[in-house]
C-alpha positions as CSV (number, residue, x, y, z in Angstrom):
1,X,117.6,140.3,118.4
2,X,119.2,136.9,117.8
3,X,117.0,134.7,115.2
4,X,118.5,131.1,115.9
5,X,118.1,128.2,112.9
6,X,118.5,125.0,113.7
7,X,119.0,122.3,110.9
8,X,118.8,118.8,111.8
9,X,121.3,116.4,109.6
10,X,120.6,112.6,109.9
11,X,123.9,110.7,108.6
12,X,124.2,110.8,104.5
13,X,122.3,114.1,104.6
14,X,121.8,115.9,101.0
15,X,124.9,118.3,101.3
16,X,122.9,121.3,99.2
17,X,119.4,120.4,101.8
18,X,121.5,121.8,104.4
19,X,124.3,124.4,103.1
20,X,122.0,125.9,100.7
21,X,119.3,127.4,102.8
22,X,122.2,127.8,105.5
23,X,123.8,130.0,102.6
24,X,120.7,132.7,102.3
25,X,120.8,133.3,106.2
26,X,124.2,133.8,105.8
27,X,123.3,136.2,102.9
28,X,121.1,138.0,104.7
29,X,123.7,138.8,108.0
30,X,125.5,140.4,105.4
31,X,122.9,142.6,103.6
32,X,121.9,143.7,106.9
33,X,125.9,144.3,108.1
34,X,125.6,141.6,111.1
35,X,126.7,138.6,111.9
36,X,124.4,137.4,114.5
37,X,121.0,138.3,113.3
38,X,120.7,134.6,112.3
39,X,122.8,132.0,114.3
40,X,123.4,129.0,112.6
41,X,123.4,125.6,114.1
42,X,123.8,121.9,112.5
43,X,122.6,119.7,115.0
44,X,124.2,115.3,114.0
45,X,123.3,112.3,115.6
46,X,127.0,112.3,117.5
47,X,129.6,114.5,117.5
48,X,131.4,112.7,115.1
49,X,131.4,114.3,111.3
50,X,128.1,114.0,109.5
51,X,128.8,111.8,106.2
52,X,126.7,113.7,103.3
53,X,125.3,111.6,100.8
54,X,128.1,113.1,98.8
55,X,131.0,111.9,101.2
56,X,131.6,115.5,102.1
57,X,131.6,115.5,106.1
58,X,129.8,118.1,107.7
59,X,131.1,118.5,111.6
60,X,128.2,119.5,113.6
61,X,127.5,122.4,115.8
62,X,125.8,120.2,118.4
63,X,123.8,116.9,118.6
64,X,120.7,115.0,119.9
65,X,121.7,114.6,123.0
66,X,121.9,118.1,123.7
67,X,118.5,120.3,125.3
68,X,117.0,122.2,121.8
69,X,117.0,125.2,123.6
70,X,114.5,127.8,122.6
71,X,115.0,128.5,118.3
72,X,113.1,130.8,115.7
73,X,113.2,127.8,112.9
74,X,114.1,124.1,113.1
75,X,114.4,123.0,109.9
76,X,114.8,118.6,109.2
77,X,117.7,118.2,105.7
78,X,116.5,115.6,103.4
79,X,118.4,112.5,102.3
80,X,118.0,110.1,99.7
81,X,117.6,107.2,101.4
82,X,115.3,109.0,104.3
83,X,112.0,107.6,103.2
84,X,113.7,103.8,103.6
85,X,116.2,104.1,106.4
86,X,115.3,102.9,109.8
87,X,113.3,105.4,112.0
88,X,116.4,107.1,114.2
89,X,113.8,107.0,117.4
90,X,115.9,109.4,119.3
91,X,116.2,111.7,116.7
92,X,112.7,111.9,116.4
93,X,112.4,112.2,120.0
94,X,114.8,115.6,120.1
95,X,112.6,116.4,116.8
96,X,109.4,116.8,118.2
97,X,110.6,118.3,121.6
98,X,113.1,121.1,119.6
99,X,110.1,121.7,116.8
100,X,107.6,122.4,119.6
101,X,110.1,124.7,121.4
102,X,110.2,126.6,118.0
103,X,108.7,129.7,116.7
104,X,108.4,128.1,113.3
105,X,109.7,124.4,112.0
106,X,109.8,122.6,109.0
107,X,112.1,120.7,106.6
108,X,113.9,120.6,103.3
109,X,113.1,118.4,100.4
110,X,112.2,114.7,102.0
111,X,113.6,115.8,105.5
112,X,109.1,116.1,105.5
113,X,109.4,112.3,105.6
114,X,111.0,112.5,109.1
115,X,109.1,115.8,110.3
116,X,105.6,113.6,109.3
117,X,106.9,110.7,111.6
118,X,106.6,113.4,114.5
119,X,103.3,114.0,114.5
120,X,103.2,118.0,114.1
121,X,102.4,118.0,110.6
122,X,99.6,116.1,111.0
123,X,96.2,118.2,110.0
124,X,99.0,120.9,107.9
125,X,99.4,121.7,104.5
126,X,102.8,120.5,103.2
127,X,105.2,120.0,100.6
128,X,108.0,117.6,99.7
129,X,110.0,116.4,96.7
130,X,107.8,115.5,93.7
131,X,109.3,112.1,93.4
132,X,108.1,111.1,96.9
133,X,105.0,113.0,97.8
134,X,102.4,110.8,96.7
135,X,103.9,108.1,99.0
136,X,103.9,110.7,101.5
137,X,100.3,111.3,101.4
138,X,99.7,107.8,101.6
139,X,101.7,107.0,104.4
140,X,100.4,110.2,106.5
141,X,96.7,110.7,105.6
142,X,96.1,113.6,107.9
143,X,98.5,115.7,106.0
144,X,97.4,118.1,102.8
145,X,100.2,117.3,100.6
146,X,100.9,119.9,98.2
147,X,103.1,118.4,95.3
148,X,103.4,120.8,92.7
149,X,104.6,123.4,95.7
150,X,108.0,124.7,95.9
151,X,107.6,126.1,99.6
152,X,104.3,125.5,101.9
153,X,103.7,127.5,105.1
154,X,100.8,126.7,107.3
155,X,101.0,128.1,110.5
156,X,104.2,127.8,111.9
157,X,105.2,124.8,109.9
158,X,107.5,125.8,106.7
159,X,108.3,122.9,104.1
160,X,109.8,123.2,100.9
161,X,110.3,120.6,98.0
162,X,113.6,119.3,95.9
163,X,116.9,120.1,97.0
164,X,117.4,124.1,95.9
165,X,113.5,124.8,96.9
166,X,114.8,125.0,100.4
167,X,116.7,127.6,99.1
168,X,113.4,129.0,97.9
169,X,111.9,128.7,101.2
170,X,115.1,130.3,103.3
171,X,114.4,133.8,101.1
172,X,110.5,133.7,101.5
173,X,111.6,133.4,105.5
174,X,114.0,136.3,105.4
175,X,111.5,138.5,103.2
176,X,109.1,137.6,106.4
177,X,112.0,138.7,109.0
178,X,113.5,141.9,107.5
179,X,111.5,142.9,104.5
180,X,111.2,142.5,100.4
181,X,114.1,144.6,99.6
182,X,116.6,142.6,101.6
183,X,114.9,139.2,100.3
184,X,115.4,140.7,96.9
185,X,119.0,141.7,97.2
186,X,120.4,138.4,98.7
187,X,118.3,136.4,95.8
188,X,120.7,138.9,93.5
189,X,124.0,138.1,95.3
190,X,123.4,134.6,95.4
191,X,122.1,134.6,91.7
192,X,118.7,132.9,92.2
193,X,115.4,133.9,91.7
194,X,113.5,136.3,94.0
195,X,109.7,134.4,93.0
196,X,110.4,131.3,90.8
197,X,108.0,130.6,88.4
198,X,106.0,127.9,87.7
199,X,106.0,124.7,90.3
200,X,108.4,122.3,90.6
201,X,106.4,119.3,89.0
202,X,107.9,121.4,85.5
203,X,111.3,119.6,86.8
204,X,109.6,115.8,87.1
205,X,108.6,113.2,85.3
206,X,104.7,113.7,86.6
207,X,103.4,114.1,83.2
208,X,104.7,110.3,81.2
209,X,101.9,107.9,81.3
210,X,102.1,104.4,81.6
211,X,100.0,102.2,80.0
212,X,96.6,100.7,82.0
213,X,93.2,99.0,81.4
214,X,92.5,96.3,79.0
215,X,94.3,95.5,75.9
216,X,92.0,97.7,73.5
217,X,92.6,100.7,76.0
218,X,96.3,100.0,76.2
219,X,96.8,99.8,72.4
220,X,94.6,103.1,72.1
221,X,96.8,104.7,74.8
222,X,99.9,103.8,72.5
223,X,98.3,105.5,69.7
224,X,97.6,108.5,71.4
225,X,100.8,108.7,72.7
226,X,102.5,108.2,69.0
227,X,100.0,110.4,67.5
228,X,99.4,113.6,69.5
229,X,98.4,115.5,66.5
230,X,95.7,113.3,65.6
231,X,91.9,113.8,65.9
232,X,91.2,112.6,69.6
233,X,87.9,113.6,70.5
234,X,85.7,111.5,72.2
235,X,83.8,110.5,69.0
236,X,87.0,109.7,67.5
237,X,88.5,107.1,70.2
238,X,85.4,105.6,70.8
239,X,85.0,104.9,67.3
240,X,89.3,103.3,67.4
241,X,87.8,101.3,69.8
242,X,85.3,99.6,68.3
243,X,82.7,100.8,71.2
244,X,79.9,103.4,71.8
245,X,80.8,107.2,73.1
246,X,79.3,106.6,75.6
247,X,80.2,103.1,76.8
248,X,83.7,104.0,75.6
249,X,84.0,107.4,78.1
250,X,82.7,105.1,81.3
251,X,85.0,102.8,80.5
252,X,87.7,104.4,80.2
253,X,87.2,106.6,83.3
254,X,86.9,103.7,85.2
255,X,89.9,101.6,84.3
256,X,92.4,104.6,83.8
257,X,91.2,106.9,85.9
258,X,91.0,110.3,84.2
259,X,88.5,110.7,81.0
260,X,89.4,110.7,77.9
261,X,90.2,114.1,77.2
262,X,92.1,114.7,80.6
263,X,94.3,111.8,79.0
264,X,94.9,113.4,75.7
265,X,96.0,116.4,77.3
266,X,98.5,114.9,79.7
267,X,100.0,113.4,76.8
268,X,99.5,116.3,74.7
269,X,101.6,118.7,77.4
270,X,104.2,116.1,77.3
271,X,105.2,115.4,74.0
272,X,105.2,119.3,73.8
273,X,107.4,119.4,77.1
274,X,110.0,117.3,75.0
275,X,109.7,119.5,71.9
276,X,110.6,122.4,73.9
277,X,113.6,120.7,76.1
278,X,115.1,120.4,72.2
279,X,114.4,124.2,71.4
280,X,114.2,122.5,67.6
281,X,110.7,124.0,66.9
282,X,108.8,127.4,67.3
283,X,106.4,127.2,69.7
284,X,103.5,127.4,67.2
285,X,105.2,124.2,64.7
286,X,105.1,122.5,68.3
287,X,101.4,123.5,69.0
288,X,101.0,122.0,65.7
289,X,102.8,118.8,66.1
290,X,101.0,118.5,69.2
291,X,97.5,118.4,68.2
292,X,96.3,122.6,68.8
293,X,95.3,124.2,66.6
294,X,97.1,127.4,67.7
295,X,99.5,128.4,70.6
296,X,97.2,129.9,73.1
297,X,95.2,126.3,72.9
298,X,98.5,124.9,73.8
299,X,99.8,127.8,76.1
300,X,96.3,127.2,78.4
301,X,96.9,123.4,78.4
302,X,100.6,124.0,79.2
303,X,100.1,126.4,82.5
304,X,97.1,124.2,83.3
305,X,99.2,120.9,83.8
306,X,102.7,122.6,84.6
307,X,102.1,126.1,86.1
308,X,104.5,127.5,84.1
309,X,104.2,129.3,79.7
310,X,105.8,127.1,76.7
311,X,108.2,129.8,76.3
312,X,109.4,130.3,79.9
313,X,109.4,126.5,80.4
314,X,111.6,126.4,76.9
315,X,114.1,129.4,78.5
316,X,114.1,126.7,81.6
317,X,115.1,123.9,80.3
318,X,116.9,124.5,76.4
319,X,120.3,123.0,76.7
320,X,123.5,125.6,77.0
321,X,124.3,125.0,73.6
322,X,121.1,126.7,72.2
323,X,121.7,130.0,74.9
């Protein structure tokens, strides 16, 4: 049985959105010892050579104005100027009529920007880069945006997030065709991991505040932010403030949009993010430094905002001078 993928490349493509999960297919015909299992396709605009946003030219397999055909997964590359470029209508067009002729469809990274434009994600929960998915929610209402998400399947739609997700999501579809051992042994040919942990919001920036509110909340906000270790109870702010518990918590709530304590903790989780990018301090000095009063307060806080432990976020992220 032949499982054809088809990945659709719109001009200055993300070279990695389409070679990468292209790559674990390609893994997987050779775990298996065949070369057709999965028959790969790139599917341009033209025939001309498909400019990547890298300048490397991808020449396509086929293009729009070619019939689909019947395929087992249609899968949209991302782009970094997707979310802004003008709407390719016929591209959209051959979209929506080679997703529905599909077994399963999706996209990599923002490619979910151009799959949403369809239609067929409509009502589905999805995932996309962190930097854009909040815009994507906004712009598409009927979808259920996922953005911590390195992979999403609903149904028969299959999205994945950043760039080397769609990597991600390519194993978690060949663990679905042939099976956990042959998943598993392509993840350890190609070097990547079988289950990654955590989410991919542990890669943004999701967790820096910027200041809001009034004056007095601003100028509380900066304090906070200078001094996680400090005393930041409710009490405690409310008092900085010059205003009632209370009247201080409704406030705030209402102009920042989170409660106190929810704000303390964002802020807390960063600064600690930062300490453990620089591997200077032991996770309990940074626990410390952070405002806990040990590390399982900060290790709860820490999984809670970023899916992932202190310690396997510092293994993550410490530069290759401390490995």
């Amino acid at each position: 049985m032949i499982k054809t993928i088809i990945l659709l490349a719109c001009p200055g493509v993300q070279m990695l959105d389409v070679s990468g999960p292209l790559d674990v297919f390609a893994e997987a015909n050779r775990q298996i010892g065949r070369t057709d299992f999965y028959r790969l396709r790139v599917i341009g605009a033209s025939s001309r050579a498909i400019v990547s946003s890298s300048g490397v030219r991808i020449v396509p397999d086929g293009t729009i104005r070619d019939e689909p055909g019947p395929a087992d997964i249609v899968l949209v590359a991302g782009a970094p100027g997707i979310v802004d470029a003008p709407i390719h209508v016929s591209m959209l067009r051959w979209l929506h009529r080679a997703a529905l002729s599909a077994r399963r469809y999706g996209s990599v990274c923002n490619g979910a920007w151009m799959l949403a434009a369809t239609g067929l994600l409509d009502g589905r929960r999805v995932t996309t880069h962190w930097n854009i998915a909040a815009r994507l929610q906004q712009t598409f209402p009927q979808l259920v945006v996922e953005p911590d998400s390195f992979y999403v399947r609903d149904g028969p739609v299959c999205t994945s997030a950043g760039v080397t997700a769609g990597m991600d999501l390519a194993l978690a579809l060949v663990e679905e065709d042939l099976g956990r051992e042959v998943a598993k042994d392509v993840a350890d040919q190609l070097v990547m991991f079988f289950k990654r942990p955590g989410g991919q919001l542990q890669f943004s920036r999701h967790g820096e505040t910027e200041l809001s509110g009034s004056l007095i909340l601003q100028e509380l906000q900066r304090w906070v932010t200078a001094h996680p270790e400090a005393d930041h109870s409710v009490v405690a702010l409310a008092a900085r403030a010059g205003l009632s518990t209370r009247h201080f918590a409704r406030v705030f709530h209402q102009e920042i949009g989170m409660t106190p304590a929810e704000f303390v903790e964002v802020v807390r989780v960063e600064s600690a993010r930062r300490m453990l990018q620089q591997g200077l301090d032991p996770p309990k000095r940074v626990a410390s430094l952070c405002g806990y009063t040990d590390v399982n307060g900060l290790r709860r806080a820490f999984v809670r905002r970023m899916g992932v432990t202190p310690a396997n976020y510092r293994k993550l992220h410490q530069s290759h001078d401390d490995r």
